[in-house]
DRENPA-3360 file (N, C-alpha, C; in nm, 2 decimals, always signed):
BEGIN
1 = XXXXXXXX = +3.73/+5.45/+18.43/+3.67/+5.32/+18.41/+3.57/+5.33/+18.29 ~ +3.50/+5.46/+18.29/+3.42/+5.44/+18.18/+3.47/+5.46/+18.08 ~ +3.57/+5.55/+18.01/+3.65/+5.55/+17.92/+3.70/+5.37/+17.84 ~ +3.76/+5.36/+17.96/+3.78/+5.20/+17.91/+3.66/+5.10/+17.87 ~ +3.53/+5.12/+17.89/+3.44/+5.05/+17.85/+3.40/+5.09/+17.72 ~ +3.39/+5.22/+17.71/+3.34/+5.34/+17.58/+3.41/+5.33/+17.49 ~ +3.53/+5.37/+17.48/+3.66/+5.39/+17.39/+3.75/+5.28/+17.39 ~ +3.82/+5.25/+17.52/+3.96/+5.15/+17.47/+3.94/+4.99/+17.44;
9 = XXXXXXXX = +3.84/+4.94/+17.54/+3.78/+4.78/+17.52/+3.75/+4.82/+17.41 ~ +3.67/+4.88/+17.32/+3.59/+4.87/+17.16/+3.72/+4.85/+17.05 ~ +3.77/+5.00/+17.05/+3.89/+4.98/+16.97/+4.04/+4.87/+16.98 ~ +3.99/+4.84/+17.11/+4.14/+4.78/+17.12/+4.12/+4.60/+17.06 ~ +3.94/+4.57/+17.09/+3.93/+4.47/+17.03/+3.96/+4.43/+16.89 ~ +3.97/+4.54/+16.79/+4.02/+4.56/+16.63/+4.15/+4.63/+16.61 ~ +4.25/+4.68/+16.70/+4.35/+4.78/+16.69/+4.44/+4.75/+16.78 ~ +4.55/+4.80/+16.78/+4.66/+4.77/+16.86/+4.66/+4.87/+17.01;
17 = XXXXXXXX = +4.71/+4.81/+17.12/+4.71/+4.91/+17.24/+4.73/+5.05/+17.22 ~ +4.82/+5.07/+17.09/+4.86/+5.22/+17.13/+4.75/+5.27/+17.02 ~ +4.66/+5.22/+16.94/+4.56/+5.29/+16.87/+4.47/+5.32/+16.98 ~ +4.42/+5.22/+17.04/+4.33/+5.23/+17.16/+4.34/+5.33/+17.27 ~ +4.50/+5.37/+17.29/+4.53/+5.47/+17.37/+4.49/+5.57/+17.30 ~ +4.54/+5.61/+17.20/+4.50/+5.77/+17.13/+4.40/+5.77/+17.11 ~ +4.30/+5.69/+17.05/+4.13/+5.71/+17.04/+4.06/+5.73/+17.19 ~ +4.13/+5.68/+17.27/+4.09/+5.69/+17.45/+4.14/+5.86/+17.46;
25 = XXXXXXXX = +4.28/+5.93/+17.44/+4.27/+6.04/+17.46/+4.16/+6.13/+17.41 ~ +4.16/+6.08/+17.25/+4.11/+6.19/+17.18/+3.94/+6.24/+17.19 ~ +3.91/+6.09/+17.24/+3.77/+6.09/+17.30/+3.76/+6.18/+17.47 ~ +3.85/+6.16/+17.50/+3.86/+6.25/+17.67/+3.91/+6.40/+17.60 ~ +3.95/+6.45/+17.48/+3.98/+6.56/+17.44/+3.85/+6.65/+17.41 ~ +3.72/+6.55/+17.33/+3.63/+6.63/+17.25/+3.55/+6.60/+17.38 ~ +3.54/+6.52/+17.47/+3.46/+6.53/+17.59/+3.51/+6.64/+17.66 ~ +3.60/+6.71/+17.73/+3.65/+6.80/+17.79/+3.58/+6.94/+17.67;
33 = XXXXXXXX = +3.61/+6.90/+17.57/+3.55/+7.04/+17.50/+3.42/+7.08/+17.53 ~ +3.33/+6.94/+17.49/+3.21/+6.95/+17.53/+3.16/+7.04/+17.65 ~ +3.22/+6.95/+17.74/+3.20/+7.04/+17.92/+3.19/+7.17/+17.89 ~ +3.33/+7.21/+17.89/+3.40/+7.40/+17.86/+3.33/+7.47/+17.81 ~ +3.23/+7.39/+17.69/+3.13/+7.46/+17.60/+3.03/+7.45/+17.62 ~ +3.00/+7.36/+17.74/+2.80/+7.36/+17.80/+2.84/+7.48/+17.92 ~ +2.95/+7.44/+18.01/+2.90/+7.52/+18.14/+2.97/+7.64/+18.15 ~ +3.02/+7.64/+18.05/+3.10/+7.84/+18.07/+3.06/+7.88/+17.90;
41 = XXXXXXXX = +2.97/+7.83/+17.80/+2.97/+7.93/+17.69/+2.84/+8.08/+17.77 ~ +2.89/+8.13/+17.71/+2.82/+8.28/+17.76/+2.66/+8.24/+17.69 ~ +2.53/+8.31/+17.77/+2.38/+8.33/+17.71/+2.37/+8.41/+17.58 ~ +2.32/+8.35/+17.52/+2.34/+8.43/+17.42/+2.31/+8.57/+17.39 ~ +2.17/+8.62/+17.49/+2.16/+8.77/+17.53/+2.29/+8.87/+17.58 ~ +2.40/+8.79/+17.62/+2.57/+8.79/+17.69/+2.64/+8.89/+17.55 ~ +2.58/+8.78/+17.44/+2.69/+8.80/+17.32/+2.65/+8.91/+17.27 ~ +2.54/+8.96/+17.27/+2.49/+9.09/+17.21/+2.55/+9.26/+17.29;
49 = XXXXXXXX = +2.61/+9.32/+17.20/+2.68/+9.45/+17.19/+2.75/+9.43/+17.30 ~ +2.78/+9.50/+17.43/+2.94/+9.50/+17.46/+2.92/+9.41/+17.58 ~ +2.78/+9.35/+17.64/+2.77/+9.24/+17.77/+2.84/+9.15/+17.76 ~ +2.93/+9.09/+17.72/+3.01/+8.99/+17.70/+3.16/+9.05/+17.73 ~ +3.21/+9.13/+17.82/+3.36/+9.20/+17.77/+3.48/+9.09/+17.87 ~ +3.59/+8.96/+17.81/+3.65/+8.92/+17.89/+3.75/+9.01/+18.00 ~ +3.76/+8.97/+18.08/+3.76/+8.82/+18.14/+3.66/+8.82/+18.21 ~ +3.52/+8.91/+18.21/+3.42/+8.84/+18.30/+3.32/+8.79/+18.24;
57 = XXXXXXXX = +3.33/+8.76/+18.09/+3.27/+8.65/+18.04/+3.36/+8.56/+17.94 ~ +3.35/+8.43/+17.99/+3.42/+8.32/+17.91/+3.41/+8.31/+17.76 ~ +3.48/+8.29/+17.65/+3.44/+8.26/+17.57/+3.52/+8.15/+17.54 ~ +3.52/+8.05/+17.49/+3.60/+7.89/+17.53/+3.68/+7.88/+17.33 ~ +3.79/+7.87/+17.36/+3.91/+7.85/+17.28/+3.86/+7.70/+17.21 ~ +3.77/+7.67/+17.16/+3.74/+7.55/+17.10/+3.90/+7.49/+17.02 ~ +3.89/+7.35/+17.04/+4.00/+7.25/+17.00/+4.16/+7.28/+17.12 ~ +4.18/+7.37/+17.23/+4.27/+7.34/+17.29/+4.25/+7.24/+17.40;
65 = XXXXXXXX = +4.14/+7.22/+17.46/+4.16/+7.11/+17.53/+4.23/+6.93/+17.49 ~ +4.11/+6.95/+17.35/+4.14/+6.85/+17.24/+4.30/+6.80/+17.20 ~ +4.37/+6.96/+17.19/+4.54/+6.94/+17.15/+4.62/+6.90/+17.28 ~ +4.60/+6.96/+17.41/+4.61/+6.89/+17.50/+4.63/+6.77/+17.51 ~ +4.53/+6.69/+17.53/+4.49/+6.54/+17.55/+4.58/+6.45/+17.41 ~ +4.58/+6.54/+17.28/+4.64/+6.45/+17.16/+4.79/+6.49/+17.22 ~ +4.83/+6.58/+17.26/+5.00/+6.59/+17.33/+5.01/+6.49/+17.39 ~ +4.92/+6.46/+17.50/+4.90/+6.38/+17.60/+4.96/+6.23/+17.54;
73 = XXXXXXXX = +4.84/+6.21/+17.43/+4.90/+6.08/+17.33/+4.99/+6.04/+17.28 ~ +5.04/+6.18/+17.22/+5.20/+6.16/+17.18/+5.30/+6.12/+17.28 ~ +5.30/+6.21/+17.36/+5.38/+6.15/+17.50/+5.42/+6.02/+17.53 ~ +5.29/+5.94/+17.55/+5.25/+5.80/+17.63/+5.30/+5.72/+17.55 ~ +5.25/+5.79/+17.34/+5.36/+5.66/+17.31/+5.47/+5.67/+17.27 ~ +5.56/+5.81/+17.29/+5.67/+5.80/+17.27/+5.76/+5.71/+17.39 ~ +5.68/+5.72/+17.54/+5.77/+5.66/+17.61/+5.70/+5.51/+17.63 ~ +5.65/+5.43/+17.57/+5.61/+5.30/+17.50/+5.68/+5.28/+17.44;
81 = XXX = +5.73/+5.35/+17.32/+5.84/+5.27/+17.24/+5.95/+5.32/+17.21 ~ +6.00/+5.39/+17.33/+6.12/+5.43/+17.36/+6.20/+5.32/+17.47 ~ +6.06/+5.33/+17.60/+6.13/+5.29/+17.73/+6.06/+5.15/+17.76;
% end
């Protein structure tokens, strides 16, 4: 619901439904990054010489949740103006 107040009501008021959808993903994309990157980036004391060694400290893949959620978009309007 907040999405739709934040992202798709704004855009959709100036853009067409399927603009409004992909700006609605892409904003749920950099928001999921955000998260990934506040509550699992390592302390930065972590990063220093070998205290950081995966898998038992996270280091976050910046932009795949983001490609995710834009697949996501592709998807939705392929089967919009397909089906």
């Amino acid at each position: 619901k907040c999405r739709l107040r934040g992202v798709y009501k704004p855009v959709r008021t100036r853009f067409s439904r399927m603009t409004a959808s992909t700006a609605t993903f892409i904003a749920s994309g950099i928001f999921h990054e955000w998260i990934l990157a506040v509550l699992f980036s390592p302390e930065y004391n972590e990063l220093e010489g070998d205290a950081c060694i995966p898998p038992s400290c996270y280091r976050p893949g910046f932009g795949r949740s983001t490609l995710f959620f834009i697949w996501n978009a592709i998807i939705i309007a392929m089967e919009y103006l397909i089906g």
